[in-house]
C-alpha positions in Angstrom: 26.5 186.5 -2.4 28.3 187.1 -5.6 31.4 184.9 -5.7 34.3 184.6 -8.1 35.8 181.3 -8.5 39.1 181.5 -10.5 40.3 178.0 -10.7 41.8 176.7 -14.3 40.3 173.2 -13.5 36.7 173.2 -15.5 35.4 170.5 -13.0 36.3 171.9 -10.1 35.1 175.3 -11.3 32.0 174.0 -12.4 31.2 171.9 -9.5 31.8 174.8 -6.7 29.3 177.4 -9.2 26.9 174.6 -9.4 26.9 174.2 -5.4 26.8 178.1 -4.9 24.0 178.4 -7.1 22.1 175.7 -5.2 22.6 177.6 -2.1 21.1 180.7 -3.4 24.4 182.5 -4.5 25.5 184.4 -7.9 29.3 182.5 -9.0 31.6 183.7 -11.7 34.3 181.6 -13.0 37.3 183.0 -14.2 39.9 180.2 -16.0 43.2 182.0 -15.1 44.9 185.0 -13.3 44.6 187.9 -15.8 40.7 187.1 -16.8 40.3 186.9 -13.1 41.7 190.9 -12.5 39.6 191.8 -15.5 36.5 190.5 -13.5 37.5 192.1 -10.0 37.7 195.5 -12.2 34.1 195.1 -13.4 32.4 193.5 -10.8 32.4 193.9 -6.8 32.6 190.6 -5.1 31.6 189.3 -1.5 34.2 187.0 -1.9 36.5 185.4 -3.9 38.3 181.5 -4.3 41.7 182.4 -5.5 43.5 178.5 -7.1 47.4 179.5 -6.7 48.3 177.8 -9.5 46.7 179.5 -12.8 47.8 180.1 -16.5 49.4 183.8 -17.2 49.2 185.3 -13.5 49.7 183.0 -10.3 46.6 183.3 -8.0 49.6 184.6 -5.4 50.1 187.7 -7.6 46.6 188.3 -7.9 46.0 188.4 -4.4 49.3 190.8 -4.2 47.6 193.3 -6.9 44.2 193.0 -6.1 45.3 194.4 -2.7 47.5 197.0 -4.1 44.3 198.9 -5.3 42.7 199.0 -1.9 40.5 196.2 -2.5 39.7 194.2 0.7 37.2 191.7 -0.7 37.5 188.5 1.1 40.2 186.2 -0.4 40.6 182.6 0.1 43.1 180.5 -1.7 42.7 177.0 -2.9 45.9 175.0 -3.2 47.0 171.8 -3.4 50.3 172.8 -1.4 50.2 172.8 2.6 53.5 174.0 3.9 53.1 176.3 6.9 55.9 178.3 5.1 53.3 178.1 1.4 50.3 179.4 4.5 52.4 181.7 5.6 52.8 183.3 2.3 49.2 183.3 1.2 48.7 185.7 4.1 51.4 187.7 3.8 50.0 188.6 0.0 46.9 189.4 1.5 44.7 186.4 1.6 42.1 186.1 4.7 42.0 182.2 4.3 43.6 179.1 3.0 41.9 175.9 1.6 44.2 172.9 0.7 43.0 170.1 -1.8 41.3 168.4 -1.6 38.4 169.7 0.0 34.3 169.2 0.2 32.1 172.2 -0.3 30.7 172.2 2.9 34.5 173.5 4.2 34.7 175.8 1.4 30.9 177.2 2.3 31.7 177.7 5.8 35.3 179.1 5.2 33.7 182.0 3.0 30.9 182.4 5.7 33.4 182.9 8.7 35.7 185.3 6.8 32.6 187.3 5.2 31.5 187.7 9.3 34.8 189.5 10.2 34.3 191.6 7.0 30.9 192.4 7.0 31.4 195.7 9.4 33.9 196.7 7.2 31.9 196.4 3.8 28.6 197.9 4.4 27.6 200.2 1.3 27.9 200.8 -2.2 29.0 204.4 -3.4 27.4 205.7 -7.3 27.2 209.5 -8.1 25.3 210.9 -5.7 23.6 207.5 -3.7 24.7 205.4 -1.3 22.9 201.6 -1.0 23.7 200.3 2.4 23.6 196.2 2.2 23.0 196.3 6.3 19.9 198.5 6.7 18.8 197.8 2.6 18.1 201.7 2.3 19.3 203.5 -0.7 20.2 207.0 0.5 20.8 210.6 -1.6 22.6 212.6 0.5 20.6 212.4 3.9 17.2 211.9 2.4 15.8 208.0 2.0 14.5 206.5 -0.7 12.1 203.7 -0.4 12.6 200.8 -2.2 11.1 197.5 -2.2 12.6 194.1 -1.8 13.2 193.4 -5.2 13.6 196.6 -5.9 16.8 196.5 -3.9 18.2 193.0 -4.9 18.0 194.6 -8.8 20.0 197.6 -7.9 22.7 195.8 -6.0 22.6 193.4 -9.0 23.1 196.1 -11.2 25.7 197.4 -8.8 27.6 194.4 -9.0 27.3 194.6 -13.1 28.3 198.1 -13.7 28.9 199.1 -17.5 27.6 195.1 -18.5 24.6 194.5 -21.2 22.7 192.2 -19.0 19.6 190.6 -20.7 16.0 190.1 -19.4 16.5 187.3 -19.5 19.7 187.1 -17.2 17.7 189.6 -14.9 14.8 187.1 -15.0 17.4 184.0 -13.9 19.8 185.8 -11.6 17.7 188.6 -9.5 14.1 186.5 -9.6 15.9 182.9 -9.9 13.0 182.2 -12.4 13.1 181.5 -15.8 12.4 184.4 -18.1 8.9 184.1 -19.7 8.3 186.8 -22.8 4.5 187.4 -21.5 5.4 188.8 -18.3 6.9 192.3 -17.3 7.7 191.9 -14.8 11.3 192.4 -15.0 10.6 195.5 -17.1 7.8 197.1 -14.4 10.5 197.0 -11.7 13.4 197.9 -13.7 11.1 201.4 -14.6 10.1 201.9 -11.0 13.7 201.6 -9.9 14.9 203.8 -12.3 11.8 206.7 -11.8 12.9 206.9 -7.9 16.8 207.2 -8.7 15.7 209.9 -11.7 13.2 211.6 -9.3 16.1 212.7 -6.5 19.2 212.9 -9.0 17.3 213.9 -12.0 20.2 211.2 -13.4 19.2 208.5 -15.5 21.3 205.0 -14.4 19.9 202.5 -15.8 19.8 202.6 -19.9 18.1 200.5 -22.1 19.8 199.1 -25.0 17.0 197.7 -27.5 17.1 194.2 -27.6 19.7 193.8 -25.8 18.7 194.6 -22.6 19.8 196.9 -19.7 23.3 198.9 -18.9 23.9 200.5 -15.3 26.2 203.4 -15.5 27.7 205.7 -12.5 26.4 209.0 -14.3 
């Protein structure tokens, strides 16, 4: 999962990435409101942990504008305040759950995994130029013909997906899609980026995936 955690508290923040990386997940902090819509712009999210109280926006009025674009990633706000009429609120503004403080990971975990259940029909597939990458089936389509890709191979592309118009590094590539640390001998990262990019250049005759010397790799639409 790729999960933004906008909280202003650092050891909160830094305690709920460190227990989503554990579990096998990607986590992105964002310290207050207006870096947090930044990120939602950039980035698609399976879900997000919304604090209500941040610097410069409220986490309220980001739920409100992240919803005004059509966006119906899973939201679930983390509060210290547990009013029914503060509940009440949350979910009139958009939010799909509500977390008080404090609260153990394990709730948060298994809050995220309920609501992402009732989404998961709704969010199936991933739309650039001319492909579609359904996350259910794991097929990357061009129109009505398939394109084969391997497992990897498929957790790069959705990475890259999720990082559209980002300089990402080997070496982030390395930590984040193989969840092993990036060794300059081995290319591996650099074999299956090619191969990725000959099968998506082969149907579209497009080339997504640039590469920036020595910086590393850009995905862009077209």
């Amino acid at each position: 999962m790729e999960i933004l955690i906008v909280e202003d508290e650092k050891r909160i923040a830094d305690s709920l990435k460190r227990n989503f990386i554990s579990e096998g997940h990607h986590a992105t902090i964002a310290n207050d409101g207006e870096d947090a819509l930044k990120k939602v712009d950039s980035i698609e999210f399976d879900a997000i942990l919304l604090d209500w109280r941040l610097p410069k926006v409220t986490g309220i009025e980001v739920c409100r504008r992240i919803r005004e674009t059509g966006n119906q990633v899973p939201i679930i706000l983390l509060t210290a305040m547990s009013e029914i009429s503060n509940k009440i609120e949350a979910f009139n503004y958009g939010a799909d759950d509500y977390v008080t403080k404090p609260f153990s990971f394990e709730e948060v975990l298994a809050r995220i995994n309920a609501v992402l259940r009732r989404f998961k029909s709704t969010k199936s597939e991933i739309l650039f130029g001319e492909f579609s990458l359904n996350l259910l089936t794991r097929t990357l389509l061009n129109g009505n013909i398939e394109i084969k890709l391997s497992d990897k191979e498929f957790e790069l592309l959705r990475y890259f997906l999720n990082h559209r118009g980002e300089i990402i590094s080997k070496e982030k590539l390395s930590d984040d899609v193989w969840k092993l640390p990036f060794s300059p001998s081995s290319n591996l990262v650099e074999v299956t980026v090619k191969n990725l990019r000959k099968k998506m250049e082969t149907e579209s005759g497009i080339n997504h995936i640039k590469t920036l010397y020595g910086e590393g790799y850009i995905f862009l639409n077209d």
